[in-house]
C-alpha positions in Angstrom: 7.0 -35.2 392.8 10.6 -35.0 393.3 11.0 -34.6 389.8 8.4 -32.1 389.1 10.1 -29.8 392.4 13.7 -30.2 390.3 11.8 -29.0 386.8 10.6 -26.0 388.9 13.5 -24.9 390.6 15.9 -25.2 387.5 13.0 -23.0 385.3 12.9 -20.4 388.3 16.7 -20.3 388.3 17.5 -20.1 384.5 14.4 -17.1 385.0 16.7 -15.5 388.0 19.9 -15.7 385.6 18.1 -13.6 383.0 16.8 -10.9 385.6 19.7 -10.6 386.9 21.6 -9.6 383.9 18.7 -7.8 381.6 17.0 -6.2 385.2 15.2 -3.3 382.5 14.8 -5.4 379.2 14.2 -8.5 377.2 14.9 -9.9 373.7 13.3 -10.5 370.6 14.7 -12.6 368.1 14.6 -11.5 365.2 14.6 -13.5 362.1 14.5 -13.7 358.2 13.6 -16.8 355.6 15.6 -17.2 352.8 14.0 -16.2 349.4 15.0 -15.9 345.4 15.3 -12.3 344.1 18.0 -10.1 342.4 21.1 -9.0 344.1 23.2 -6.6 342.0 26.1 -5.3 342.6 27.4 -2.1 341.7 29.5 1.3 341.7 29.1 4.7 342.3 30.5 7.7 341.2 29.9 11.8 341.0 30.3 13.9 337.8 28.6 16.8 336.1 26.2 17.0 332.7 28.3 17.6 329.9 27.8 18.8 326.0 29.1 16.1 323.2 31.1 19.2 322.1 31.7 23.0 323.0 32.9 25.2 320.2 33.8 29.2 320.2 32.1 30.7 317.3 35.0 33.3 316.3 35.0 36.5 313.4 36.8 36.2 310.8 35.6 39.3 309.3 36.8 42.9 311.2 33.7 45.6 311.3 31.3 47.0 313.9 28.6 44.8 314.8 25.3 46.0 313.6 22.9 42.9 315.3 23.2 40.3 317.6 20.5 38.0 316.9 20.4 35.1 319.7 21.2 35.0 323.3 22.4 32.8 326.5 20.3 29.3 326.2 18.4 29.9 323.1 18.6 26.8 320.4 20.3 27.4 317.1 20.7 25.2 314.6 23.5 24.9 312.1 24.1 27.5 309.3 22.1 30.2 311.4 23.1 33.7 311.7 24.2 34.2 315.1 25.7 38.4 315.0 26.0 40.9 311.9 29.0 43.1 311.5 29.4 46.2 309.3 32.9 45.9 307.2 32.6 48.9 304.4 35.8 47.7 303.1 33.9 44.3 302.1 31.6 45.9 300.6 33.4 48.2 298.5 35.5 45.7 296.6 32.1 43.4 296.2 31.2 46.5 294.2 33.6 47.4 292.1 34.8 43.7 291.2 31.4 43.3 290.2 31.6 46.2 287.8 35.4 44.8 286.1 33.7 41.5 285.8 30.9 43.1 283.9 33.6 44.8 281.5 35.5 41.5 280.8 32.7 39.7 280.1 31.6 42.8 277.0 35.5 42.1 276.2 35.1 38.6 275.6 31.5 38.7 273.8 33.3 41.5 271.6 36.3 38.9 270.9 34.0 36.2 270.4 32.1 38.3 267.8 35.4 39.2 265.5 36.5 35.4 265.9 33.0 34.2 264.7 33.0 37.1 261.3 36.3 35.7 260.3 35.1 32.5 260.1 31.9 33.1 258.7 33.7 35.4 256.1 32.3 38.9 254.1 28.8 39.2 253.9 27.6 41.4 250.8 26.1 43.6 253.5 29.9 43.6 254.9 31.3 44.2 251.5 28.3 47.1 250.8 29.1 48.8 254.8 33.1 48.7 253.7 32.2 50.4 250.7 30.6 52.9 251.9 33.0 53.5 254.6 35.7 54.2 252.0 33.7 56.6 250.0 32.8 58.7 252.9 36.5 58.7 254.1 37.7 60.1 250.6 35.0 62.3 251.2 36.3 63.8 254.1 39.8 63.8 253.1 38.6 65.7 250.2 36.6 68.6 252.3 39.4 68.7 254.9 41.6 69.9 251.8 39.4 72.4 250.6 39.2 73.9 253.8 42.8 74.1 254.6 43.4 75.6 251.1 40.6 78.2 252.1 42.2 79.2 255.7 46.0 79.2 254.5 44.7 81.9 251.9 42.5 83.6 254.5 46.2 83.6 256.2 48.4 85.1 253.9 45.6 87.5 253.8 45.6 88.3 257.1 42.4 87.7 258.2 42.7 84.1 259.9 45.9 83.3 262.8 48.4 80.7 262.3 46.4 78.3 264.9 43.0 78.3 262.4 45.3 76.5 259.3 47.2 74.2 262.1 43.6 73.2 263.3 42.8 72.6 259.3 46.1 70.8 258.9 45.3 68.5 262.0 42.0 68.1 260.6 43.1 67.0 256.9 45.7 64.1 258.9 42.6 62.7 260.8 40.5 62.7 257.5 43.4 60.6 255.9 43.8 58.4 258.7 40.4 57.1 258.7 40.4 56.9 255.0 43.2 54.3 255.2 41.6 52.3 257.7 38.7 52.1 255.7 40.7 51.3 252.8 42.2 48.8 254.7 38.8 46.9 256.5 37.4 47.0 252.6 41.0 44.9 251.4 40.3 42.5 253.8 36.7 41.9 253.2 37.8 41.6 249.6 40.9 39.3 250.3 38.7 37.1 253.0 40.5 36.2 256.5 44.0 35.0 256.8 45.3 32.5 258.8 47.2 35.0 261.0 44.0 37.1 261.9 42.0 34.1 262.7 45.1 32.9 265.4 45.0 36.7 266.8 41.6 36.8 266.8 42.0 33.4 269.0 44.3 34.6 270.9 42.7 37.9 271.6 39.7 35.7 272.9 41.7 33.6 275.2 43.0 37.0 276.9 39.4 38.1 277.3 38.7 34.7 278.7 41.3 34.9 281.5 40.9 38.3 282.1 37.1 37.2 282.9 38.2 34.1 285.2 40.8 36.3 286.8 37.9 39.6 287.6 35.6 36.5 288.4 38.1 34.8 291.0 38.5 38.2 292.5 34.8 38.3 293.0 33.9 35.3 294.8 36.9 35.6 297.4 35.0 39.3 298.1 32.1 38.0 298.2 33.1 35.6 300.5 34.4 38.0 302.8 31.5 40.1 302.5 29.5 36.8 304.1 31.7 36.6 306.5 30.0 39.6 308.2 27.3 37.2 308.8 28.2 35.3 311.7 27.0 31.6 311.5 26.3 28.7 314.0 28.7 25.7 313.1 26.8 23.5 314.7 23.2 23.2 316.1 23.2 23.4 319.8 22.6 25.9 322.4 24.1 29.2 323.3 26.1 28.9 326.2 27.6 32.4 326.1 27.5 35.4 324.5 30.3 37.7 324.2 29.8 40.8 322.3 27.0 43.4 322.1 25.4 45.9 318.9 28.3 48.6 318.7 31.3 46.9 319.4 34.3 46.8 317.2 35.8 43.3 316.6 38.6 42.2 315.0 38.5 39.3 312.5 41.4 36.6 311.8 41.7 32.5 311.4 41.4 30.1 314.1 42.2 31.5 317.4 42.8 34.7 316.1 39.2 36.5 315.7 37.1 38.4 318.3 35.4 35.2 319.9 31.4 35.8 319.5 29.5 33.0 320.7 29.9 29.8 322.6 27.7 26.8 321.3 27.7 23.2 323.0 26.1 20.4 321.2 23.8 18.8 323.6 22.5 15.9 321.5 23.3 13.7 322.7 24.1 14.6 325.8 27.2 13.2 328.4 28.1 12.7 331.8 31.8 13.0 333.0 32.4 11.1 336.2 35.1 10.0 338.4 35.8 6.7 339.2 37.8 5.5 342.0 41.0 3.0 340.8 39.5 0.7 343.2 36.4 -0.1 341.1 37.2 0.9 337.2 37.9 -2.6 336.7 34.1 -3.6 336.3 33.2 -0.9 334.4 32.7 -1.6 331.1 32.3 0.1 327.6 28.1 -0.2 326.8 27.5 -0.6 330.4 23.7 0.5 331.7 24.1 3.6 333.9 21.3 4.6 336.6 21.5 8.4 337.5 20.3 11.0 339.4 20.8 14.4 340.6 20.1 16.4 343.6 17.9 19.2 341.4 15.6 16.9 340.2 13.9 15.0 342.7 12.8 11.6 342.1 14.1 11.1 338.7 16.5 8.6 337.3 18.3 9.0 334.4 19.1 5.9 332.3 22.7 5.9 330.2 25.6 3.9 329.1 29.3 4.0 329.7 30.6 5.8 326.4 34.3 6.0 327.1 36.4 5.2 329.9 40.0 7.3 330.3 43.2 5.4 329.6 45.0 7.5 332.0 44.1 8.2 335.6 43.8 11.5 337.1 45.0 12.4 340.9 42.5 14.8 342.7 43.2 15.3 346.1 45.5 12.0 346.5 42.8 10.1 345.1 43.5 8.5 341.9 40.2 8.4 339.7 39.5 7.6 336.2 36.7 10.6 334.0 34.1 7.9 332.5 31.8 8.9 329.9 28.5 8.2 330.3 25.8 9.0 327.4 22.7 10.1 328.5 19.4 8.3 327.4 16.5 10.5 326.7 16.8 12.9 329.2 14.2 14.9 331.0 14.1 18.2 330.2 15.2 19.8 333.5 18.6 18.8 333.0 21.5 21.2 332.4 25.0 21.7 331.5 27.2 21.3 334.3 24.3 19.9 336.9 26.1 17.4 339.3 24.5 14.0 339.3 25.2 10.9 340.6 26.3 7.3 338.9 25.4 4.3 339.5 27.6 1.4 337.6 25.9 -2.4 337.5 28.5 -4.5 337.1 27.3 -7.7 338.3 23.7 -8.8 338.1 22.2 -12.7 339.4 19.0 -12.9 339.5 16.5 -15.7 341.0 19.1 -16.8 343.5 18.5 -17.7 346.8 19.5 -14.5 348.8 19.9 -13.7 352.8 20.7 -10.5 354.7 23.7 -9.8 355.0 24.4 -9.4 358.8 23.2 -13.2 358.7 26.6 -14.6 357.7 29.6 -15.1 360.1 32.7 -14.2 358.4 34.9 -17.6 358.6 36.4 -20.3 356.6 33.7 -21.4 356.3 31.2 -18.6 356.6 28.0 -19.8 358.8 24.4 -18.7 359.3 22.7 -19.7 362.2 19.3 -21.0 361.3 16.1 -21.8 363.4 14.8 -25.3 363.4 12.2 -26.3 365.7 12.7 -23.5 368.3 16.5 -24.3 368.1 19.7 -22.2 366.7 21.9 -24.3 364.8 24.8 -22.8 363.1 25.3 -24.6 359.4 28.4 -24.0 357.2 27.3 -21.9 353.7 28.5 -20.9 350.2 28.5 -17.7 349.3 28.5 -15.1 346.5 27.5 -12.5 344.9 26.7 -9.6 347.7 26.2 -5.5 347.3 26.3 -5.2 351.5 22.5 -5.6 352.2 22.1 -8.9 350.9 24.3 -11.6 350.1 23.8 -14.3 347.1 23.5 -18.0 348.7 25.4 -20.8 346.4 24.6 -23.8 349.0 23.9 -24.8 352.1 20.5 -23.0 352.9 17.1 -23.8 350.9 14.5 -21.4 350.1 12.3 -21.0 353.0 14.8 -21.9 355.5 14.7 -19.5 358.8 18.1 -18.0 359.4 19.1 -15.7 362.6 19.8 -11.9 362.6 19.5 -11.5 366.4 17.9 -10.0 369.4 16.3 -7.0 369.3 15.9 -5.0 372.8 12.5 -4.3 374.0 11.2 -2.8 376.7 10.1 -5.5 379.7 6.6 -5.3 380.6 4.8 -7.5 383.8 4.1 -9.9 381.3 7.2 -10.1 379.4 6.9 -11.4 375.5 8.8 -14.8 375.1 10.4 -15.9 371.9 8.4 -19.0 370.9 11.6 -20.8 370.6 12.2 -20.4 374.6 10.9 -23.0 376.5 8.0 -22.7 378.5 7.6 -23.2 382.3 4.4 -23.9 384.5 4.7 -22.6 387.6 3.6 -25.2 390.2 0.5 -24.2 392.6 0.0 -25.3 396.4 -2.9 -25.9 397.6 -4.5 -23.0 399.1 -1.5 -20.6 397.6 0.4 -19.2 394.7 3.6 -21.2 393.3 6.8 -19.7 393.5 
């Protein structure tokens, strides 16, 4: 009996001690077992959605623009006319090189033709054509004399002026002139072709030849600069911006130097540029899986690997960061150039390890959990690892489905407080005829 009164009175006092210093509240112990799963650990970053490459579309032809044919956001592909100028200069000498070149090339058939009879030789058609040629030259020589023997007597006779028998004169000179050339055609269709003809001949045809290359050269480079008036995408992309409108006068020049048009970015694939800190570039690696998301699309991720990392850091505020490239994978169609998004890096993965929270583990040397075992808190020395600050990775000292403590949690008393079952219990003793106290 003595006994039982002692068991009483301690169990009322150690009931006492906790009113008196929890008078509104009680705990709850709260606990959790130890299980196998994945921990990961990784990094996070910001950036923005970025093209694989931005290019100004610049004139090199100067006109008045005549069309404009895309606008902000529309697709283009390569090789598509993006704006049309007007360039009547361009034009022009497309024209009239077009016309020399038609005039060398008749020069050089022509050459090719006299080459081709001198090596062939006299026909008797040839010989027949020369012939006749002479004959009807003698002929004419022959009239023209008559009729300047008829005007210089019509002269001294006063009925004709000095200028009639110069005409006649004139006219006999032209009559003999063509007489000796046909003579002289009919000699060599009788003698055959000399060496010395042929090599003129050739050379004549070389001249025509070069004279053709030289038109035809001229050509193409105006022809060329007549396309140029067609503005072209060099690469297929989208339009990003558009910087001239129907009417405007432009001037054209190489590289930097023309009227920039139109801005294209290449957006397949597409990139994200974003900053990590010094701190935690050393686990990020080249090939790396990326999770993103962004704040405009709403519960969607965004899968991607690291692409390029920066040799050299930049400073942005005082904080030292380093631009990674991250290459989108498949992304949905709501995202856009510039949207900001944020990174995260996996760059440590276990998984089926034994795994705890986190606030579980004292910090020590050692580190210790305090686990439950039978109604008791025992504190036992563990191993650990991997951990991404929720859970921790367990290497030994704990076994899956071990209990380990996280604390009490503060609840609100009630006239029949909740015990932990790991408190003992107490029975309070009864008098007869009364209530035990």
């Amino acid at each position: 009996m003595i006994a039982v009164a002692l068991l009483v009175l301690t169990a009322a006092g150690v009931a006492l001690e906790r009113r008196r210093g929890e008078p509104a509240t009680s705990d709850a112990m709260r606990t959790a077992k130890v299980t196998r799963g994945t921990i990961v650990l990784s990094v996070s970053a910001t950036g923005t959605v970025q093209p694989a490459s931005m290019v100004e579309v610049r004139s090199r032809a100067t006109g008045q623009v005549t069309r404009v044919l895309v606008d902000e956001g529309q697709r283009v592909r390569r090789g598509q006319v993006l704006v049309e100028l007007d360039d009547p200069d361009a034009r022009h000498a497309v024209e009239s090189y077009g016309a020399a070149l038609r005039s060398a090339e008749a020069a050089v058939a022509n050459a090719q033709a006299r080459l081709d009879e001198l090596h062939a030789g006299a026909t008797v058609y040839a010989r027949q054509e020369a012939e006749e040629a002479v004959r009807q030259a003698e002929a004419s020589v022959a009239q023209a004399n008559d009729n300047l023997t008829r005007q210089q007597q019509l002269l001294r006779d006063g009925y004709v002026a000095q200028s009639v028998v110069d005409d006649a004169r004139h006219n006999v000179q032209i009559a003999e002139s063509q007489l000796r050339a046909a003579r002289a055609k009919l000699a060599d269709i009788q003698a055959g072709s000399t060496p010395e003809q042929v090599a003129q001949a050739e050379a004549a045809l070389r001249q025509a030849h070069a004279q053709a290359d030289q038109t035809g050269a001229a050509l193409r480079q105006a022809e060329e600069q007549l396309a140029e008036t067609h503005v072209t995408a060099p690469i297929s992309g989208v339009v990003v911006k558009r910087s001239v409108d129907i009417g405007q006068s432009i001037i054209g020049g190489s590289g930097v130097g023309g009227t920039l048009v139109i801005t294209v970015a290449q957006i397949e694939p597409l990139y994200a540029t974003v900053a990590v800190d010094e701190s935690d570039i050393a686990g990020v690696r080249i090939g790396m899986p990326v999770r993103l998301t962004a704040d405009a699309l709403p519960g969607a991720v965004i899968r991607g690997r690291v692409d390029k990392i920066a040799a050299v850091a930049e400073v942005v505020q005082n904080v030292t960061q380093f631009p990674v490239t991250v290459a989108l994978q498949n992304p949905p169609s709501g995202v856009r150039l510039g949207m900001t998004v944020d990174a995260e890096f996996a760059v440590a993965r276990h998984d089926n390890v034994l795994v705890i929270p986190q606030q579980a583990v004292k910090a020590g040397n050692p580190s210790t959990v305090t686990v439950v075992v039978g109604g008791e808190l025992l504190s036992r020395p563990v191993k650990t690892g991997l951990s991404d600050g929720r859970v921790v990775e367990i290497l030994d000292g704990l076994r899956e489905g071990d209990i380990v403590f996280l604390g009490y949690a503060r609840q609100q008393t009630t006239p029949q407080p909740a015990r932990s079952p790991f408190q003992p219990q107490f029975r309070q003793q009864q008098r007869p005829g009364g209530t035990g106290r």
